[in-house]
C-alpha positions in Angstrom: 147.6 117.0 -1.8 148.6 117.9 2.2 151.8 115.6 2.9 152.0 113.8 6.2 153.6 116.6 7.9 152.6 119.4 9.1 154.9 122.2 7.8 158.2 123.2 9.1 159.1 126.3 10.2 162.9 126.2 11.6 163.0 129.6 13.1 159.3 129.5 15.5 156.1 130.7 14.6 156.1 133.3 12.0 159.4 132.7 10.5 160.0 132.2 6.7 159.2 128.8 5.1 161.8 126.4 4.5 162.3 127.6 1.0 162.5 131.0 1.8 165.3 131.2 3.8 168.6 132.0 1.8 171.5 129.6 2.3 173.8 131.8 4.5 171.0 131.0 7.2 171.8 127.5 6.8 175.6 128.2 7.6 175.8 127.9 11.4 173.2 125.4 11.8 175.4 122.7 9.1 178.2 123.4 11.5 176.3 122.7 14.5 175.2 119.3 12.6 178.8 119.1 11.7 179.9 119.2 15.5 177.1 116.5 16.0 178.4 113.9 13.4 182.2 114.4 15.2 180.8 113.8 18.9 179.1 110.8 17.7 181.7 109.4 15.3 184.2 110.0 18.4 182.0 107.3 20.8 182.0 104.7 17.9 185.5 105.2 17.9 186.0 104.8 21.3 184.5 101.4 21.7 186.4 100.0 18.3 189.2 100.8 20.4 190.9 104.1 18.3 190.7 106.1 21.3 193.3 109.1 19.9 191.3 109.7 16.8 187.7 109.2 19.3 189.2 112.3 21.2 190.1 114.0 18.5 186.8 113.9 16.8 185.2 115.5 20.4 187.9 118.3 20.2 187.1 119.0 16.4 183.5 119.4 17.9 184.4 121.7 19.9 186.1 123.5 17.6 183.0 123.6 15.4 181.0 124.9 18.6 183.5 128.0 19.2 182.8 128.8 15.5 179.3 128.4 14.7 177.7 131.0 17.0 180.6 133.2 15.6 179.5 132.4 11.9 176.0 133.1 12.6 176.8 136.6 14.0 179.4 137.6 10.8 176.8 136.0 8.3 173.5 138.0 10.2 172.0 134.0 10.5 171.3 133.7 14.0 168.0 132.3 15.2 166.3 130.7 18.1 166.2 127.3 16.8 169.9 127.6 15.9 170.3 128.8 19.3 168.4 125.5 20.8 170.1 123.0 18.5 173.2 124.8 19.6 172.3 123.8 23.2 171.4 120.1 22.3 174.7 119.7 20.5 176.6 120.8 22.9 174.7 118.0 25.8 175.9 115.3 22.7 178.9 116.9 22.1 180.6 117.8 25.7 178.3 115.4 28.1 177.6 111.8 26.6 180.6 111.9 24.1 183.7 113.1 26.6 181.7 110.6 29.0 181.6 107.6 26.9 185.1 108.0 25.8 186.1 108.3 29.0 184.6 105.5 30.3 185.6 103.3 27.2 188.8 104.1 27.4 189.8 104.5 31.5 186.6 104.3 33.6 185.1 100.9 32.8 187.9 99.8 35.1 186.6 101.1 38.3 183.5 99.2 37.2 179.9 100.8 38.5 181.5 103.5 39.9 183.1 105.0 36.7 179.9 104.3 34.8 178.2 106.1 37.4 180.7 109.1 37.3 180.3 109.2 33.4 176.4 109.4 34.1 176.6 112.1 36.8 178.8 114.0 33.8 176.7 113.8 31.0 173.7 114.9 33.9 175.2 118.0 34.8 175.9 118.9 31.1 172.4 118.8 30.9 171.6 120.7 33.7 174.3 123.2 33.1 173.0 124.3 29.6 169.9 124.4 30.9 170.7 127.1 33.8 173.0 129.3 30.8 169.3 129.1 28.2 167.3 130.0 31.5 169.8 132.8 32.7 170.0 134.7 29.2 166.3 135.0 29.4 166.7 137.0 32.6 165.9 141.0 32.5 167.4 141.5 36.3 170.9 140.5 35.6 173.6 142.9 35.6 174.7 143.8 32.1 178.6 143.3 33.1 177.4 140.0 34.8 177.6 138.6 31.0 181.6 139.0 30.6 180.9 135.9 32.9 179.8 132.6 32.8 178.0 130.6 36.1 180.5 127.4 36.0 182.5 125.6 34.1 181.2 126.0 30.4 179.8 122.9 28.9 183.0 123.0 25.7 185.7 123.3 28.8 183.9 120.8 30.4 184.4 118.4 28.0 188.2 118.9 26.9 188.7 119.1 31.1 187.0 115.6 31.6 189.4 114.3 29.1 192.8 114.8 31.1 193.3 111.7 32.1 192.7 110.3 28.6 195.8 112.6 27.6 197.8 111.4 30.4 197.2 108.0 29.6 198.3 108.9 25.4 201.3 110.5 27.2 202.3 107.1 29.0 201.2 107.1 32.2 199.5 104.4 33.8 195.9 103.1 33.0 194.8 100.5 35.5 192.0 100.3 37.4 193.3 102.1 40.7 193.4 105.2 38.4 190.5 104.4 37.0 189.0 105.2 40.5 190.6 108.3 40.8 189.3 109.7 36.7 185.8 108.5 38.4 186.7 110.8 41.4 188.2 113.7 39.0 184.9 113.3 36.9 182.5 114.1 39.3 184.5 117.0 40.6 184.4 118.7 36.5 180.9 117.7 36.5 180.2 119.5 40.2 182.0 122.6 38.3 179.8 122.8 35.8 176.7 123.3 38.0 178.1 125.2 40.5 177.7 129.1 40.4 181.8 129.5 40.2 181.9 132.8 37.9 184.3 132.0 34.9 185.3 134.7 32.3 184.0 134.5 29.1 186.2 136.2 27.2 183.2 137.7 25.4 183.4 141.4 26.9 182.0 143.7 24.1 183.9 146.4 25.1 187.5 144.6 24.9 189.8 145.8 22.1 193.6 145.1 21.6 196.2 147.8 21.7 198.0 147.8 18.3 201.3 147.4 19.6 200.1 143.8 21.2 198.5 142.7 18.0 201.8 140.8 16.4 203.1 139.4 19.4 199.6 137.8 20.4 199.3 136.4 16.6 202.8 135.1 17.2 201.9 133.3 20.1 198.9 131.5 18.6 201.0 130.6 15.3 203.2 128.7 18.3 200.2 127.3 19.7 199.1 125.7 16.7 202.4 124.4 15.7 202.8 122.4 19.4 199.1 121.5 19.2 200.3 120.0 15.7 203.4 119.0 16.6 202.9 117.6 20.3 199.4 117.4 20.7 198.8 115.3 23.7 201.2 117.5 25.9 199.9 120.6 24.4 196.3 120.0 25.1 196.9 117.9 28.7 198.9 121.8 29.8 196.3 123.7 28.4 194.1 121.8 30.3 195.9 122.3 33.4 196.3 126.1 32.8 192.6 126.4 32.3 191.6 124.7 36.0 194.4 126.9 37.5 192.8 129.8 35.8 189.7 128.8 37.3 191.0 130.6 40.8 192.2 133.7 38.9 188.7 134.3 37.2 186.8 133.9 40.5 189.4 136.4 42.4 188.6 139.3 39.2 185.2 138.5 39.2 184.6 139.5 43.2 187.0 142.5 42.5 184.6 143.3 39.9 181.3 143.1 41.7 183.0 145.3 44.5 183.8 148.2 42.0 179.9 147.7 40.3 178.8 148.0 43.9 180.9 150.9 44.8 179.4 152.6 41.8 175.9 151.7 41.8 176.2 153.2 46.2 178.2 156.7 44.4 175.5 157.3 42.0 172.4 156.3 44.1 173.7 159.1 46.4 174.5 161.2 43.5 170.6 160.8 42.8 170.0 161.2 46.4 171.8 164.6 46.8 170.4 165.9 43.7 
């Protein structure tokens, strides 16, 4: 007897049956799930009032979204509907959730106008993964194009919105003048995100580490992760900062770089030309 529903098939049409896929398929997509269950959990949190374990529970999720797409790759799992409930997690994960807690915890002081910047956030999230599924699709774009991302990405995004949340752990005031200027500082993350600012992606295939820097870069994430551990709300609120000042040294390399792909693309069309 035919069930209710019609059958499943989790990677499009033509892909194996439920039953047939092996578990280390599953993998990525129970960490994306994962990530899910953390950016939700963090906005209950956030209106019980536990706003340092609310922000925590965002960052674990994006934590979860740096590894899953890396899991899927090492375990041969990838697929296109991991790759779209990938992109819905991350709208959950890095619009609505840094936006509600944000506006639980800060923004609900500058009254329409912070819920309003919270909305506008969440929005360009949205819009933002929309442009990166639309853009990978694209057969025109330069190959060396992809060591770059268009905007702020939706993960730094998030953690970014979040600075004045780990000012406010670290002390400083919370009242509803600065609750204007988080609205303010909002909307300026969320116009990064859709705007066509090139920011390295630190995913260039061809990058490799010289062996003599090998130890001293382990030695300086061993550090990170003990002040992230140690003093987490400084740690994070600096790496913050360090990422929005980095923001001007990406764009600087990036138009270096187009110059150089234009200079060769000009040598070799009159190399062809000559020939």
């Amino acid at each position: 007897m035919a069930g209710p529903f019609a059958p499943f098939e989790p990677h499009g049409g033509g892909g194996p049956r439920i039953r047939e896929i092996p578990l280390r398929m599953l993998v990525p997509n129970m960490i994306t799930v994962t990530a899910i269950c953390a950016g939700l959990s963090g906005i209950r949190l956030a209106f019980e009032g536990r706003y340092e374990i609310a922000v925590i529970m965002v960052l674990v999720a994006a934590f979860l979204d740096a590894i899953d797409g890396r899991a899927a790759r090492m375990l041969k799992a990838s697929s296109k509907f991991g790759e779209q409930l990938d992109s819905l997690a991350d709208i959950v994960n890095f619009g609505v959730a840094p936006g509600l807690v944000l506006y639980a915890y800060l923004l609900h002081g500058a009254h329409a106008f912070g819920w309003i910047a919270a909305l506008v956030f969440a929005i360009a999230c949205a819009l933002r993964l929309a442009r990166f599924n639309v853009a990978l699709e694209d057969p025109n774009r330069p190959a060396w194009e992809g060591d770059y991302f268009v905007g702020v990405p939706a993960p730094a995004g998030g953690v970014l919105v979040m600075l004045p949340v780990y000012f406010g752990f670290l002390g400083f005031p919370t009242n509803d003048t600065v609750a204007i200027g988080a609205s303010v500082y909002t909307i300026v993350i969320a116009m990064l995100m859709i705007s066509r600012l090139p920011v390295y992606s630190g995913k260039s295939t061809g990058t490799r580490i010289r062996r003599e820097f090998v130890m001293p870069l382990l030695l300086v994430l061993v550090a990170y992760v003990f002040l992230l551990a140690s003093y987490t709300w400084q740690t994070v609120a600096a790496s913050s900062i360090a990422y929005i000042i980095f923001l001007g040294f990406s764009a600087r390399a990036y138009s270096r770089r187009a110059i150089r792909e234009k200079e060769k693309e000009e040598a070799a069309a009159d190399t062809v030309n000559e020939g």
